[in-house]
C-alpha positions as CSV (number, residue, x, y, z in Angstrom):
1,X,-16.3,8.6,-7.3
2,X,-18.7,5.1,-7.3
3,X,-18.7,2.5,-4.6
4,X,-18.3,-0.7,-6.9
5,X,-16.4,-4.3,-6.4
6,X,-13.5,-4.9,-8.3
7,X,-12.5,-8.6,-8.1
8,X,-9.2,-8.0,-9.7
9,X,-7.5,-5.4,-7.2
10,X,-9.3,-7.5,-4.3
11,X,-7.7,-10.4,-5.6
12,X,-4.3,-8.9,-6.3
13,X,-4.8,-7.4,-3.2
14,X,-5.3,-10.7,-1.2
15,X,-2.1,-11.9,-3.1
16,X,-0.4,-8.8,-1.2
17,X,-1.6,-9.3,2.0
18,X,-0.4,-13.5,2.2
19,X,2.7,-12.1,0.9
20,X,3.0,-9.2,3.3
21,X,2.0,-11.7,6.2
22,X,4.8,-13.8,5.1
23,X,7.2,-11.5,5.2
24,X,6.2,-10.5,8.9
25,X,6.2,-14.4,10.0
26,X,9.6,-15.2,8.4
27,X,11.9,-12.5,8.0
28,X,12.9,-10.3,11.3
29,X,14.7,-7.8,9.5
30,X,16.9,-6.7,6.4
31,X,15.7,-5.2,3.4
32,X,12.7,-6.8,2.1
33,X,11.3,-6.7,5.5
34,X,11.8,-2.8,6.0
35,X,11.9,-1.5,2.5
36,X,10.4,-3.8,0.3
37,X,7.6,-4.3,2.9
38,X,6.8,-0.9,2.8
39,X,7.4,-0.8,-0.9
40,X,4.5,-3.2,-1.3
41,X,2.2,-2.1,1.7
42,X,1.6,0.8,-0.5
43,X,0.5,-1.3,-3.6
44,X,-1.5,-3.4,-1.0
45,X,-3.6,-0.4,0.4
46,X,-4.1,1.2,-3.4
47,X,-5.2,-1.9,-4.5
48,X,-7.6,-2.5,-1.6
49,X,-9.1,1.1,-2.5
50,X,-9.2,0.5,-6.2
51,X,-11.6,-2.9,-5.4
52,X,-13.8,-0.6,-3.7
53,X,-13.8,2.5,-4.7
54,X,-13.9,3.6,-8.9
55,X,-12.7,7.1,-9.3
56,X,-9.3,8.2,-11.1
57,X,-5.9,6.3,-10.6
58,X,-4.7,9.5,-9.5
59,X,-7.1,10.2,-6.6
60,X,-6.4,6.8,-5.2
61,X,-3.1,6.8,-5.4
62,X,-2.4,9.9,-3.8
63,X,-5.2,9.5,-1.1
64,X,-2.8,5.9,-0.2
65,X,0.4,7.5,0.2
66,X,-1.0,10.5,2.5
67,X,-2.2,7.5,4.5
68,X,1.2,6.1,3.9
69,X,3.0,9.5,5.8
70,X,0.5,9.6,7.5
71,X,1.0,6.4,9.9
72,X,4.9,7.1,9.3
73,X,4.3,10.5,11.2
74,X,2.7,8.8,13.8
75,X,5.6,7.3,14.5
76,X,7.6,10.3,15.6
77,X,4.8,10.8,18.9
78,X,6.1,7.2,20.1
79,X,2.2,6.2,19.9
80,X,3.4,2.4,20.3
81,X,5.3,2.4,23.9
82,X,1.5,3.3,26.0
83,X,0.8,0.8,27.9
84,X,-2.5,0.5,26.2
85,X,-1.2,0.0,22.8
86,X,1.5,-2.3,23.7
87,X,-0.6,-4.9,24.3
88,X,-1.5,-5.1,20.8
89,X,0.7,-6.5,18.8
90,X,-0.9,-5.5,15.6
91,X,-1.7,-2.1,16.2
92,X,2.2,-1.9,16.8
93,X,2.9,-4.2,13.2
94,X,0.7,-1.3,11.3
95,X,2.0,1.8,13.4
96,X,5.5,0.4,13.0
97,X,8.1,1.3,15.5
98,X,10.6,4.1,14.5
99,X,10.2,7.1,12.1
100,X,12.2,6.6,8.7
101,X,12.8,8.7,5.7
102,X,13.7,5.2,3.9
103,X,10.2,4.3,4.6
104,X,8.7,7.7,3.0
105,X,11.3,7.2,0.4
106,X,9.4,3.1,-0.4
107,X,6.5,4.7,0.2
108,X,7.0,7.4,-2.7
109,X,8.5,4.4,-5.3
110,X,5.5,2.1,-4.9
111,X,3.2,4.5,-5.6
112,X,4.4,6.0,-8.5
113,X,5.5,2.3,-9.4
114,X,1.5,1.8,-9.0
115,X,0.6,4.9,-10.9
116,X,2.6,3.9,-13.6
117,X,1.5,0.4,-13.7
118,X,-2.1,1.0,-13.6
119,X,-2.1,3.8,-16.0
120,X,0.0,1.7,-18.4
121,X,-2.3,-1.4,-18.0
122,X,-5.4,0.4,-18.9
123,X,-4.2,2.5,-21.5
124,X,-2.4,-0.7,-22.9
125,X,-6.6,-2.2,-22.0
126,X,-8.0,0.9,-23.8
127,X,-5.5,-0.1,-27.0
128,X,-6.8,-3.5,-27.4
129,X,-10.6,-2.9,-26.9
130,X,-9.8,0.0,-29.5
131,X,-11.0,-1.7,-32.9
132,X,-11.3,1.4,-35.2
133,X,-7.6,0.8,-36.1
């Protein structure tokens, strides 16, 4: 594991965040905001990681969607109704409100949906700097 920058997952993950933040603005409910959401929070955090942090896809991945089930637990101790935490609103957005196995389930697709995607992108990268062929 290296501490490094990575402009591309920060900027991919920037792209995430606006549209994650849109998402919470304008839609209220249905299923981009609850599945797809989560779906892409995944891909949001990985990515964050990744512009950070250079170690193997596999680490990252899998240390995102314990963090993932992690907060998801959480939600099964009621964290968010305590006074203390009501009052903010975002520690309620990232908490979330209610325990879901649809969530997990989101959670699970985007990562391996990352896994695969970032795996196939740099072996496909690995291909074309390849000029032995």
């Amino acid at each position: 594991m290296k501490l490094t920058f990575n402009i591309r997952y920060f900027i991919v993950f920037i792209l995430l965040f606006g549209i994650e933040t849109c998402i919470a603005i304008f839609l209220k409910e249905g299923f981009i905001r609850y599945t797809v959401g989560d779906f892409l929070v995944v891909i949001l955090l990985y990515c964050f990681f990744k512009s950070f942090i250079k170690t193997q896809t596999i680490y990252i991945a899998i240390a995102t969607l314990f963090i993932a089930y992690g907060i998801e637990f959480l939600q099964l101790t009621n964290l968010v109704r305590y006074d203390m935490i009501k009052e903010y609103k975002w520690v309620s957005l990232v908490l979330g409100s209610h325990f879901s196995i649809q969530d997990l389930i989101a959670y699970s697709l985007g990562t391996v949906s990352i896994l695969y995607l970032d795996t196939y992108i740099l072996h496909l990268k690995s291909k074309l700097n390849d000029t032995s062929y």
